[in-house]
N, C-alpha and C positions, 0 to 999 in steps of 0.2 A: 384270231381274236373274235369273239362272239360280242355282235352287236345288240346294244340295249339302248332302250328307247323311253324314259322318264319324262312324262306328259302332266303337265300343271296346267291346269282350270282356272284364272285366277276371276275372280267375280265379285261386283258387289252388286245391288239392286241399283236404279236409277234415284238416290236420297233427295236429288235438289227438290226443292218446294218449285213447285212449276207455276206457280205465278212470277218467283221472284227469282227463276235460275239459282237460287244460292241452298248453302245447307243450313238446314235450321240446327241447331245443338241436339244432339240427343245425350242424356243424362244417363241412359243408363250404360253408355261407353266410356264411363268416368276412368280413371284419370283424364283422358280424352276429351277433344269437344264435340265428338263425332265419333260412329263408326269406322266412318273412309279413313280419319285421321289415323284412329287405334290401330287399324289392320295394317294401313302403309308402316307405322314404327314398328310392329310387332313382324311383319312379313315383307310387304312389297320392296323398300328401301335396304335390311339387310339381306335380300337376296341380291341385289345387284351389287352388294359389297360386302359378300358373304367370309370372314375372319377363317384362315386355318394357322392352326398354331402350333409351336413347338414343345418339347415336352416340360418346359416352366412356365407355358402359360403365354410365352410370347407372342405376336402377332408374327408370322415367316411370310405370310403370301394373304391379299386382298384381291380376292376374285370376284366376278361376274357370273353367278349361278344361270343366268339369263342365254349366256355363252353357248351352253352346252345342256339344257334344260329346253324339252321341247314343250313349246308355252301356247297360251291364248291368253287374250285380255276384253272382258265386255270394255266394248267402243264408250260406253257413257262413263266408266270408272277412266280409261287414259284421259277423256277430255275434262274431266274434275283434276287429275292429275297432273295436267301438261300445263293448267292454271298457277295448282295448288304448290307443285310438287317438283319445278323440271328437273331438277337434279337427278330424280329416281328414272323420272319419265324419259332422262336420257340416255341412261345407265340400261334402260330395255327394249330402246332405240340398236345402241349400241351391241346390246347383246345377240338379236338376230344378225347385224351388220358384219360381225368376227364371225358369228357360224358358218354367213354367204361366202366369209373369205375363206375359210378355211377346211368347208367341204362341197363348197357349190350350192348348197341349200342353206335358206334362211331353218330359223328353230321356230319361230313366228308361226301359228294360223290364226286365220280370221275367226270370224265369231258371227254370229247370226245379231241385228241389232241389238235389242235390247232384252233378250234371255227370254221370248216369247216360245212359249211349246207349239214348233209348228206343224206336229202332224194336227193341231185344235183350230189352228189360224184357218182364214180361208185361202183360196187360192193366192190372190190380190195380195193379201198383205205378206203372204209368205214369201212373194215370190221380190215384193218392196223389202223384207228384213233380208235377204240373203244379199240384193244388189248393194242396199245401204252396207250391208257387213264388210262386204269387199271392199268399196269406196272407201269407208272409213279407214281400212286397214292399208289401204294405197296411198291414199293420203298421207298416214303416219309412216310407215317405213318403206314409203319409195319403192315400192316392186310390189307384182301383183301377187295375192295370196295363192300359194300351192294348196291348199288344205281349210278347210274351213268345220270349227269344232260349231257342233251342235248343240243347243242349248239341254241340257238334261240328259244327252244323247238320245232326246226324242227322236222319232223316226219312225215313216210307213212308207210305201211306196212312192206316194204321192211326194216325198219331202226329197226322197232321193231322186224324182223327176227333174222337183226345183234345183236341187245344187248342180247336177247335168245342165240345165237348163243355163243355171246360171255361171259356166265354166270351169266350176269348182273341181282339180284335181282328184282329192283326198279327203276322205273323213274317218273318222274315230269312232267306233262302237262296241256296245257290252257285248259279252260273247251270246247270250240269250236271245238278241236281237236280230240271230240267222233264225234264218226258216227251211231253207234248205240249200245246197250246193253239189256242181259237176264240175266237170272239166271243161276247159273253156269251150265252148260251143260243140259241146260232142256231150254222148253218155245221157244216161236218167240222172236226174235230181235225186237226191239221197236228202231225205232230212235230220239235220245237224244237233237240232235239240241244244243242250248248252255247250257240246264237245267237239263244239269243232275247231280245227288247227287252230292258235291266234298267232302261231308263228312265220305266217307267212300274209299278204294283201291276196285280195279279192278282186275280182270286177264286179262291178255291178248295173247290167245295162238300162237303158232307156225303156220304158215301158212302152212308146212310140213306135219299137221296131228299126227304129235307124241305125243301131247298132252304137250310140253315143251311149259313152259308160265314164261311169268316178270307180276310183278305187276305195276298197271300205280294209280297213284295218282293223283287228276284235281284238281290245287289250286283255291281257291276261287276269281274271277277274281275281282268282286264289290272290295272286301278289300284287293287285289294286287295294284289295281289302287289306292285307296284312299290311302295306303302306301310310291307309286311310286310318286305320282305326289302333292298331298297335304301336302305342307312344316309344316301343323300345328303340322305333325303326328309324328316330331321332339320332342313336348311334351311328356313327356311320360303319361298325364292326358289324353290328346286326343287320343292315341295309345290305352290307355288300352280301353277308352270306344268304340272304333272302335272294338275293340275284341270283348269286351261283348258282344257288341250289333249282332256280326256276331256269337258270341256262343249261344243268346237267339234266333234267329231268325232259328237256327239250330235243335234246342231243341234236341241235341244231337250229341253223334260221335266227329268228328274231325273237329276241325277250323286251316284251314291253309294258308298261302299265299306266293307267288314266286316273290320276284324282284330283280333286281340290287343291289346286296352287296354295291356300290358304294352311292346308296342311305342313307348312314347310314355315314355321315360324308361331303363326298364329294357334292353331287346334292341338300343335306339339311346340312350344315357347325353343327357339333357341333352335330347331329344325333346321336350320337352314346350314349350320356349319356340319353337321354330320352329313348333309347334301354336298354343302363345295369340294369334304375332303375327298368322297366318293366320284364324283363328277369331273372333277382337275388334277386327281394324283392315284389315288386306291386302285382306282378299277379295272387297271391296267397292270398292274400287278395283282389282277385274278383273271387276267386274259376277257376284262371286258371291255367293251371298245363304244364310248356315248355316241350314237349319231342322232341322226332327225330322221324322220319319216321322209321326207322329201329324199334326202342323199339313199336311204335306201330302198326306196319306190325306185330311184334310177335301176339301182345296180340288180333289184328284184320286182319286172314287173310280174302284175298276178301272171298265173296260169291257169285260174280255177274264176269260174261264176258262181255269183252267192244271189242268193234274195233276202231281202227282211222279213220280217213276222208280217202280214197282210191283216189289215182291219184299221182299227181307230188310230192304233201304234203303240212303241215302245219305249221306256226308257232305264236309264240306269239307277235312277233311285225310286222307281215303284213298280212292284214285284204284280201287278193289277193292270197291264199296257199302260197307259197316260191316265189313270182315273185320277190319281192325285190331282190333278189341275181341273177334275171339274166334276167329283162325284166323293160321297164317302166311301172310299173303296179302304177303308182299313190303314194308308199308309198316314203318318203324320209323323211330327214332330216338337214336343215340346208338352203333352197333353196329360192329362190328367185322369184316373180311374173312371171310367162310365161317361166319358166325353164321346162327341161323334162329330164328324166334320160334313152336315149332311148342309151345312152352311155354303158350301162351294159349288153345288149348281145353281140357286138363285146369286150368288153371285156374278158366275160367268155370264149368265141371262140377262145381268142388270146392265154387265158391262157389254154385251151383245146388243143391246138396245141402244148402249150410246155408240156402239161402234158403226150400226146401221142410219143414225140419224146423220152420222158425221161424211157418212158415205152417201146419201142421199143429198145432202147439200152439194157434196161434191159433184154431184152429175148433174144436180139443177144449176146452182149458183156459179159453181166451177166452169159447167157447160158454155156460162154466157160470159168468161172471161179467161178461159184456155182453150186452147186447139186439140187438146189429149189432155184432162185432167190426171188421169192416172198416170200417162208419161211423164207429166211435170212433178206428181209425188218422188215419183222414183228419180229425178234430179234433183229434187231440191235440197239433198241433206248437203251437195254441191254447196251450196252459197251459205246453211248452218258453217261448213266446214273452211268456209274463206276461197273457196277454187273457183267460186263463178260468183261474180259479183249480183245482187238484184239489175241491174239492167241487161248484162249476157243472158239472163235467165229471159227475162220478160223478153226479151229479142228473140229466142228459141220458143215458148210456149206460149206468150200473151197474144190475145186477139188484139187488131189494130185500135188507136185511138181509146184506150182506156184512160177513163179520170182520174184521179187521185184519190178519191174514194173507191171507184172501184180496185185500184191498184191493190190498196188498203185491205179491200175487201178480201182480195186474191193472196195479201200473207198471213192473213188471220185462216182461212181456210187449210192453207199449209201446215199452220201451225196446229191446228185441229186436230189435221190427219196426224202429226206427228205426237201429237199426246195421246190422240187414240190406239195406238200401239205402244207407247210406252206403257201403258194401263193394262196391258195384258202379261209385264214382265211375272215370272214365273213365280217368283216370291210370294205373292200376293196369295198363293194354294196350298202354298208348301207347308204352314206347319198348323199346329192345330185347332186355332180358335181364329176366326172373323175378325177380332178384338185386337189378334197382334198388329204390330208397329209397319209389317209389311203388306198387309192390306191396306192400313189406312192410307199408304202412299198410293197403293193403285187406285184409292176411291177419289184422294187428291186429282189424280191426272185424269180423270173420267169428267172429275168439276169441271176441270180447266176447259175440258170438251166444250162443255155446256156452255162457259164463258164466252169463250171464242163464237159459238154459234148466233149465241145471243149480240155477239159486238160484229156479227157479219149481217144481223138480219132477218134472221132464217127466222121464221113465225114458228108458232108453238110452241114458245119456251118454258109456260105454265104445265103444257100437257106433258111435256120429256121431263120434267123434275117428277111427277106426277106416277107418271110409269116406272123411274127411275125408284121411287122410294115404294111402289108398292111390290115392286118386285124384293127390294133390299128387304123389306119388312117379312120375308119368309124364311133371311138369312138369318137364323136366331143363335145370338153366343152361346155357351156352353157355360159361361157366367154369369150367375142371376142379377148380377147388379148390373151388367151390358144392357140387356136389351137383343137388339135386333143391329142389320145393318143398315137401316135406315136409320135406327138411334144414333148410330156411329156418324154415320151421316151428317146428322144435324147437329152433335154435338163436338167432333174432332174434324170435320170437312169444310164444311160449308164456313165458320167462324173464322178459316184461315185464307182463306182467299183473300188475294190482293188485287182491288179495285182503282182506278182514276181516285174516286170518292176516300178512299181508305190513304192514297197516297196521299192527297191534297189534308187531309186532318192529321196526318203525321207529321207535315210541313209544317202546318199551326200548331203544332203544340213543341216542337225541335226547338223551335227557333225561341221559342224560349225560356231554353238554358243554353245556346251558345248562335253565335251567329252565323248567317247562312249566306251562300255564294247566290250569285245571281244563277246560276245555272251546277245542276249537279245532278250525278247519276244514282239511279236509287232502283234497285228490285225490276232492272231490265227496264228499266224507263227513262228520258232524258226529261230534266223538270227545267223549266224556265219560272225562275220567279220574277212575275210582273209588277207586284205590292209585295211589302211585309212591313210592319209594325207592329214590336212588341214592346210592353213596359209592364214595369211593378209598380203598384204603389203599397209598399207596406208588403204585408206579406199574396198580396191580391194581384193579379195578371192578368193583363187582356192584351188580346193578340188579332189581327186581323188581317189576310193573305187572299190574294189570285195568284194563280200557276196555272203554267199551259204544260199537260202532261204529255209526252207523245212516247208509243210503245216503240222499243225499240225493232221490234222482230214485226211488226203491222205497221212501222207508220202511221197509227192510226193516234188521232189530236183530241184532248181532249181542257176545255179552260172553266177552271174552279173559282170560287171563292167560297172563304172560310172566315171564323168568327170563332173564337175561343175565350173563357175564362176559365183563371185558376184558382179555386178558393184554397187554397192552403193544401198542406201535405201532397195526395196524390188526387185529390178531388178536384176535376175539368167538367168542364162541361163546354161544349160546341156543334156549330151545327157547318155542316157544307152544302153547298149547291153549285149547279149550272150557273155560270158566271155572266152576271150583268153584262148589258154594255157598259163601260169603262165608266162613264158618269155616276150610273145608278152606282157603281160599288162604291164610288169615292164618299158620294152623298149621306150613304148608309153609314161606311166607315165614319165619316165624319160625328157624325149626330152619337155613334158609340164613346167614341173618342172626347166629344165635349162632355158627356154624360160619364166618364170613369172618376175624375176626382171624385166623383160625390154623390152618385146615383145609391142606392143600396144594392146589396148585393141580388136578392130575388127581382129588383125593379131592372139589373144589366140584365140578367138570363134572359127575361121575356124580352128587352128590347133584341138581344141577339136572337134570339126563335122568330122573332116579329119583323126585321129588317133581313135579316137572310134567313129564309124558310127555306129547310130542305132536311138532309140526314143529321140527325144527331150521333154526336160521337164523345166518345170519354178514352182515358186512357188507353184503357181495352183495347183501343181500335188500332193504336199503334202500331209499325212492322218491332219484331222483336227487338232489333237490334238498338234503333230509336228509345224505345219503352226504355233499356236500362239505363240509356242517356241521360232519361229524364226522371227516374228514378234517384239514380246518382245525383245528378246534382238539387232534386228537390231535399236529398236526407243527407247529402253532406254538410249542411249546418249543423246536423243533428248528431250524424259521428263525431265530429269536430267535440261536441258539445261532451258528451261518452267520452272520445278519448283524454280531453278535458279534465275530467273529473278524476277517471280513470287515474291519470296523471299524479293530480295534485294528493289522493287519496294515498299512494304508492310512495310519492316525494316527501310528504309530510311523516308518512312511518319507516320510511326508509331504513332509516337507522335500531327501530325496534324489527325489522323484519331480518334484517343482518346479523342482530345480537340471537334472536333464536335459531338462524339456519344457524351457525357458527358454535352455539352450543347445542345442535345435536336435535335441535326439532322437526319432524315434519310437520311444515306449513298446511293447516286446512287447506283446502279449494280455493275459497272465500280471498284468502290470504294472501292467496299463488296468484287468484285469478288479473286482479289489480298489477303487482309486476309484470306479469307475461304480457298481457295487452298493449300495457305502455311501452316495456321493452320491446315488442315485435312493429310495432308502429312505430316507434322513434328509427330502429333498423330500415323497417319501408320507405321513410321517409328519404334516412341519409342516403338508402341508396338510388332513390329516383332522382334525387339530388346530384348522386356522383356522376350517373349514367347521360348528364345531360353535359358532359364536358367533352370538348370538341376533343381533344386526347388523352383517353384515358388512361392511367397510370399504376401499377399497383399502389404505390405510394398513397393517391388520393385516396384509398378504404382505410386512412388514422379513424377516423371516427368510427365506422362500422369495424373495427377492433376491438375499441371500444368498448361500444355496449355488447359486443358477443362475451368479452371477457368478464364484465359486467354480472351478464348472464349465467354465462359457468360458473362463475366463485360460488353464486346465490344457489345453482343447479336449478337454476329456472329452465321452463323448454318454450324457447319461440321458434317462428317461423322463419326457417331461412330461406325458403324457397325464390322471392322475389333476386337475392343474392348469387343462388345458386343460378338461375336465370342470368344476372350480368356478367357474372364471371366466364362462365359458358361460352357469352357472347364476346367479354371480351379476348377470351382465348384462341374461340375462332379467326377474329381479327386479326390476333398478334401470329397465329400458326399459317395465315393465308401472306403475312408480310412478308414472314420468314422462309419463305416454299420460293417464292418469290427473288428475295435478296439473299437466301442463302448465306448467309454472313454469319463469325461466330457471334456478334452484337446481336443479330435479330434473333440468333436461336435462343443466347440467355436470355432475351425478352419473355420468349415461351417460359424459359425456366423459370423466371422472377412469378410468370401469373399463375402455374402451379404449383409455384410452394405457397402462395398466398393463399391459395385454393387447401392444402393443404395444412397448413394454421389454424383456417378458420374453419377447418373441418367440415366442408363442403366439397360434393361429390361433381366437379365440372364435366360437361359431356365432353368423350372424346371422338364421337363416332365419325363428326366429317374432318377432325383434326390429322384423326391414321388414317382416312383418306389423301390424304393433300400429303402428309410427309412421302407416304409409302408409296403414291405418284412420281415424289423428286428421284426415291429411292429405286424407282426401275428406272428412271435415267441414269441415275451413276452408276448401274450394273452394267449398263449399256453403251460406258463409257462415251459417255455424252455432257459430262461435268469434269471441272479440272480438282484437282485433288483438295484446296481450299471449299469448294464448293460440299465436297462427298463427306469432309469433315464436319461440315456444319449440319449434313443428311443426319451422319451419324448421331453426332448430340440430338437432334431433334427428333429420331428415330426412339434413341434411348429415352427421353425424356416421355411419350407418346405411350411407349408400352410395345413397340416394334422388337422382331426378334432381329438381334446380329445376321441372321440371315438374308432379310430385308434386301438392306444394305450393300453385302459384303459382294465383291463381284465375284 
């Protein structure tokens, strides 16, 4: 059997907004609320439950691509996922877990932290993203990383010192990125150029002379590309004979190839079954045999010494060594006629200046509250990751008798250093314009820098903005309505930071449209509400608040008060400050409070500017999620009002609008518009209504029958979506009872909710339901259910869309 070796990349950038750990929406991942979201449905989730089917289309086997799929994952995308997502996050837990059983090596490498090109990094941090890599990846799947993939496949000599350095077995490279090769410690060096073997490992020694070497593996570029970029190879006819054909032309050794995990779903829709059928049945029947690089590093250590390309470095997607990340060297992504991306060296210089301020604190400020600053960077991802609590930590690195502020002081610093390397993730170079959506994230986590420096202390905060923007300012888009990246700067960066001050006027304007807990978690912060008082009179609000903010990742305390009015629709006005002592606010509040029946409205403003002086804030200033809170319920009187109308407009013509569909008219817009709204809102309604019953029934959708039938006669078109959503949910329900209890009662429960599904002509998902059946269905293959039980698989198999093979033992 001739072993092959299919290596998935899978990556996203660091998305969370770094003030507030969370993802902010991005729009243009619609359907989606999110990129992370879209790619996990599109890619990460049906690879670990990857459909091969039989020739009607049936489902015969639900595999784990992840199984036999040698993988990487950036550490910041699992830990969004293991939140987001466990189900998936398990299922690629799982996957290395069956490989270790099954050939002694996991399929699993690590990843360098957060996708930083480290032959650009310096020593220091490169040599902090390789140990964070590991840890990360010991942490999640329990054994230490054999292999560890390199961001871009960047690489110089110096990067292959660090992963020696840092115990790293194995790594993955383009074939371009030899410079030359012997026999192991014997012969002259021969230079390899792009052609050399990639069918067999490499050593690659220590540049120290100690004779400490990684093995380097050079995928097969021809059938990387033909993988990456030809959507045929979504077949899995055409995949296997792309193999063959690169294991005949081999006449030997190892066929393997490196790309974008993302190409397996996402870059090619649907990828991933022409991969399972390849990976867990075909390929063995062309005499190919999937392993890992690890099971075959055992059975083939090198025999031969390689070097890399020597200078700045290399990588796999820029034909220029590493210029893409920090020069217009010609490569980009995305761009347009007579564009340049000469935008990327004052970039990397702008982020090099925060990267040296954040390291200079660290030796002064760090200095007089660790015993090894830099040792304590390189532990700390430890206590991010839950393995060493903050006091183990401080036990290991804090100098004695530290304050509470200094303590403070000492995780704001950490937290520095760790955005200051997230702000080098690669994205931020890669495509063509300053202006894209992955810049402005690296220029977020560069702020965050700044933040942090500033709530540690560090003087100079006017000069480092200062330097910061005149540097940006020579970063010019290639779009005349952009600007520069200092534009960018003050107009998408700086307005989104999440401050104490930003948190505390979110609070006051929350609370009123719904009421708030004494204590609640919000954008990485634990809020203690001390005050709050809100009221209306009329359509007019005032609102008055203390909170004691404390960060959760700093510990560090901060006590507000705030002051808000609402003059109607979305118009506030407020201001916040540093919080009285406890008298002065009450005093203040008071005199507002006697003053709201009946002050005028421009006489409350100034009293609130005049009693608490400090920022003012308006809606704007809200965290996103809050704003649409208050959005919502400022203009739900006002939909109410719309649908309303809506309604009565529809009800009252009702009957003339039936006499002309029924004789044969198309209804204007005008005409259509008034039924569809009321009908798709009346639907909304019933069904938020039905979804709030403690057991839900098919039965209970009489009304939402109803008005769909309603609908149809009229061939009106609403919104079913809200519907398609419960049904979904409630099928899940009924398919997780029934997996369960096995019984023929639970299985017609599943059948009763899709045929309802199927009446109302709504498309319910089945994607975790033929999980869960075709889970029961490898027990009773396995003869592990009695015969009652394997009948009720069967119906529920049938029902699901499962093939009779599934099932059948």
């Amino acid at each position: 059997m001739q072993p092959f070796v299919l290596h998935a990349h899978f990556y996203q950038p660091e998305r969370l907004n770094p003030w507030t750990s969370r993802l902010d929406p991005e729009p243009s991942a619609a359907p989606d609320r999110d990129w992370n979201e879209r790619i996990l449905r599109e890619c990460y989730a049906p690879n670990g439950a990857a459909r091969i089917h039989d020739d009607g289309r049936g489902i015969r086997a639900i595999v784990n691509n992840y199984e036999r799929l040698s993988f990487n994952f950036g550490p910041t995308l699992l830990s969004w996922m293991e939140r987001t997502h466990p189900r998936t996050y398990a299922r690629i837990l799982d996957g290395d877990w069956r490989s270790r059983v099954r050939t002694g090596h996991g399929n699993a490498l690590a990843q360098a932290y957060n996708h930083m090109i480290l032959p650009l990094a310096n020593d220091r941090d490169r040599a902090t993203q390789i140990r964070w890599g590991l840890a990360d990846f010991r942490s999640r799947f329990r054994r230490d990383a054999e292999g560890m993939w390199l961001p871009e496949t960047a690489v110089n000599p110096a990067t292959i010192d660090a992963l020696i350095d840092g115990g790293v077995t194995f790594t993955v490279l383009a074939p371009h990125q030899a410079a030359r090769a012997r026999p192991s410690g014997q012969g002259h060096w021969h230079d390899t150029g792009h052609s050399i073997d990639t069918s067999r490992p490499y050593r690659h020694l220590h540049s120290d002379g100690s004779g400490r070497s990684v093995a380097v593996f050079f995928y097969d570029s021809g059938l990387a590309h033909s993988i990456a970029f030809d959507s045929a190879t979504k077949d899995a006819g055409v995949l296997l004979d792309r193999l063959r054909s690169a294991a005949d032309a081999r006449g030997g050794g190892l066929v393997h190839a490196a790309v974008d995990g993302e190409t397996f779903g996402h870059h090619h829709p649907f990828g991933e079954l022409g991969l399972a059928y390849v990976l867990h049945e075909a390929a063995h029947s062309r005499g190919l045999e999937p392993i890992s690089y690890g099971a075959y590093l055992e059975r083939n250590p090198p025999t031969d010494d390689v070097e890399v390309v020597d200078g700045e470095g290399t990588a796999w997607s820029c034909a220029h060594g590493v210029g893409r990340w920090y020069r217009d060297c010609g490569c980009s992504t995305g761009g347009e006629p007579g564009w340049d991306q000469a935008w990327r060296t004052p970039l990397r210089a702008a982020l090099d200046g925060v990267r040296d301020a954040a390291a200079e604190a660290m030796d002064t400020l760090g200095g007089d509250l660790l015993k090894d600053p830099w040792a304590a960077r390189d532990d700390y991802l430890g206590v991010r990751l839950g393995e060493s609590t903050q006091k183990d930590f401080l036990d290991r690195h804090g100098l004695r008798s530290l304050s509470d502020s200094q303590v403070a002081d000492l995780w704001v610093l950490m937290e520095a250093q760790r955005h200051a390397m997230v702000m080098y993730t690669s994205c931020g170079w890669f495509f063509a314009d300053v202006s894209g959506i992955e810049t402005v994230y690296v220029l977020r986590s560069a702020a965050r820098v700044l933040d942090l420096l500033d709530e540690a202390g560090v003087p100079g905060r006017e000069e480092r903005r200062a330097r910061l923007l005149d540097t940006l300012g020579q970063a010019r888009s290639n779009k005349s309505d952009v600007g520069t990246g200092a534009d960018i700067w003050r107009r998408e960066v700086e307005p989104t930071a999440v401050t104490p001050t930003r948190i505390a006027a979110h609070v006051s304007l929350l609370g009123l449209v719904k009421p708030l807990p004494e204590d609640l978690e919000l954008a990485g912060r634990h809020i203690t509400i001390r005050h709050y008082r809100g009221e209306f009179r009329g359509h007019m609000g005032l609102s008055t608040s203390r909170v004691l903010v404390t960060e959760r990742a700093t510990g560090r305390r901060r006590e507000l008060a705030a002051a808000a009015v609402h003059l109607g629709g979305l118009d506030f006005f407020g201001t916040v400050a540093p919080s009285q002592d406890e008298r002065g606010f009450d005093a203040a509040a008071s005199i507002l409070w006697d003053a709201f029946p009946h002050a005028p409205v421009a006489h409350l403003i100034r009293m609130v500017d005049e009693l608490l002086p400090g920022q003012p804030f308006g809606l704007e200033d809200m965290l996103a999620e809050g704003r649409q809170e208050v959005v919502g319920a400022v203009f739900a009187d006002l939909t109410s009002r719309f649908r309303e109308h809506y309604s009565r407009l529809y009800e009252d013509h009702e009957r003339i609008l039936e006499m002309l569909v029924h004789a044969g008219y198309e209804l204007p817009r005008d005409l259509r518009a008034a039924a569809e709204l009321t009908l798709s809102a009346e639907l909304e309604q019933q069904v938020a209504a039905i979804r709030e019953h403690p057991s839900l029934q098919p039965e209970d959708f009489g009304s939402v029958r109803n008005t769909i039938a309603r609908a149809r006669r009229d061939r009106y078109a609403i919104d079913l979506s809200p519907l398609g959503a419960a049904l979904s949910d409630a099928l899940r329900s009924a398919v997780e009872s029934a997996v369960e209890l096995l019984t023929p009662e639970s299985a017609e429960q599943v059948a009763d909710w899709l045929a309802l599904a199927s009446d109302l002509d709504v498309k319910a998902d089945l994607f975790v339901p033929q999980e869960l059946v075709y889970d029961a269905a490898v027990k009773g293959r396995a003869g592990r259910l009695s015969l009652r039980e394997n009948e009720a698989v069967a119906r529920l198999g049938a029902l699901v869309g499962l093939s009779p093979v599934a099932w059948t033992p």
